[in-house]
C-alpha positions in Angstrom: -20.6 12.5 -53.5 -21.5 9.3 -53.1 -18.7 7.7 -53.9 -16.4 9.7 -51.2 -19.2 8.8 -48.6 -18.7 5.0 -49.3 -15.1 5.4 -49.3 -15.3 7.1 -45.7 -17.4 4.6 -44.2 -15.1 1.7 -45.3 -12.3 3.7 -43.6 -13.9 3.9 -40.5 -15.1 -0.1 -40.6 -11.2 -0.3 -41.0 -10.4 1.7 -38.3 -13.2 -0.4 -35.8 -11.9 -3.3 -37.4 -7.9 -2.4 -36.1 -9.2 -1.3 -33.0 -11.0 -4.8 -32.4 -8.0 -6.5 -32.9 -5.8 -4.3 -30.7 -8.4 -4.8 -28.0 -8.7 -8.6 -28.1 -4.6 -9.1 -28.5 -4.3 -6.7 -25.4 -7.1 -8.7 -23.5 -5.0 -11.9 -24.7 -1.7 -11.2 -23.6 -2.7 -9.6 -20.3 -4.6 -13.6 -19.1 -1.4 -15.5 -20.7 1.2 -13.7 -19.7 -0.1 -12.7 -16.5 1.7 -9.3 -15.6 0.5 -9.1 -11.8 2.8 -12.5 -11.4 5.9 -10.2 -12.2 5.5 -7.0 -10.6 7.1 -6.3 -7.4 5.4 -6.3 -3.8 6.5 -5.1 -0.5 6.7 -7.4 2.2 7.5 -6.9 5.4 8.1 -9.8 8.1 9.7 -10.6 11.4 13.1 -12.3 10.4 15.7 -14.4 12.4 19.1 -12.9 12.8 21.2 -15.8 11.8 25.0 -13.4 12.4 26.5 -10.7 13.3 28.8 -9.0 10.6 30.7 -5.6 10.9 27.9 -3.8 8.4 24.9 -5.3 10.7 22.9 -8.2 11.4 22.2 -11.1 8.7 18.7 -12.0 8.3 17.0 -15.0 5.9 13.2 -14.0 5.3 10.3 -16.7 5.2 11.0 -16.5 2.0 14.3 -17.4 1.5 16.1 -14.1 0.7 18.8 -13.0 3.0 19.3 -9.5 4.1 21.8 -7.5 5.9 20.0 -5.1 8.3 22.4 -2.0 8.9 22.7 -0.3 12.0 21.0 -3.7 13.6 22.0 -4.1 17.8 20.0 -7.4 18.1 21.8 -10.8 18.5 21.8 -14.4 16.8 18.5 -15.6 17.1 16.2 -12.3 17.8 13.5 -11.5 15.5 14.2 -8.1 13.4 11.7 -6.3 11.2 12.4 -6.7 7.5 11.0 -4.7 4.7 11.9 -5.8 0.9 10.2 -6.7 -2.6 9.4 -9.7 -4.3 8.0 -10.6 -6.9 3.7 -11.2 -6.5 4.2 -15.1 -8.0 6.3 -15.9 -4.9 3.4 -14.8 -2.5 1.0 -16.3 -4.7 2.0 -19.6 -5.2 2.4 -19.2 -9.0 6.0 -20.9 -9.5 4.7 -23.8 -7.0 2.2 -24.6 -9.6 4.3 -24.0 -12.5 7.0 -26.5 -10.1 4.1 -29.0 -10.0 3.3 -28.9 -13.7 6.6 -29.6 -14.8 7.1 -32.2 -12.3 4.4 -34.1 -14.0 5.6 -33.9 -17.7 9.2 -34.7 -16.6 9.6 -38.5 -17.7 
């Protein structure tokens, strides 16, 4: 009897044990790898039609990502209403600091 209770309380300091380690690799790869830097956000901006093309107007976003608006009856140079995804780094400023890091090691 005693015996099989020593052997099930090992097993369950095993199983605290496992679940420890889960815990703290899940709590480490979450602050390194930074998920929230990778998923998607919507973003919607006032963009500058920059031509007219047959499928609708070209815009370029603040951000740099051209667009082709269908259905768009503005001309070059209005402002159109854009709605798209990036990823949350570019509104954050992550890859400027990662930019700035590197520029320092560079020789």
């Amino acid at each position: 009897m005693y015996k099989q209770q020593k052997q099930n309380n090992e097993k369950k300091s095993a199983m605290k044990m496992a679940l420890l380690m889960v815990a703290a690799t899940v709590v480490i790869v979450v602050l390194t790898v930074t998920p929230w830097n990778y998923i998607p956000t919507q973003v919607t901006e006032n963009a500058e039609v920059l031509a007219i093309i047959e499928a609708g107007c070209v815009v370029e976003s603040k951000h740099g990502h051209s667009f082709v608006v269908p259905n768009c009856d503005s001309s070059v140079g209005d402002l159109v209403s854009v709605t798209f995804h990036v990823p949350g780094a570019e509104l954050n400023g992550y890859y400027d600091r990662i930019r700035d890091k590197l520029e320092t090691v560079e020789p």
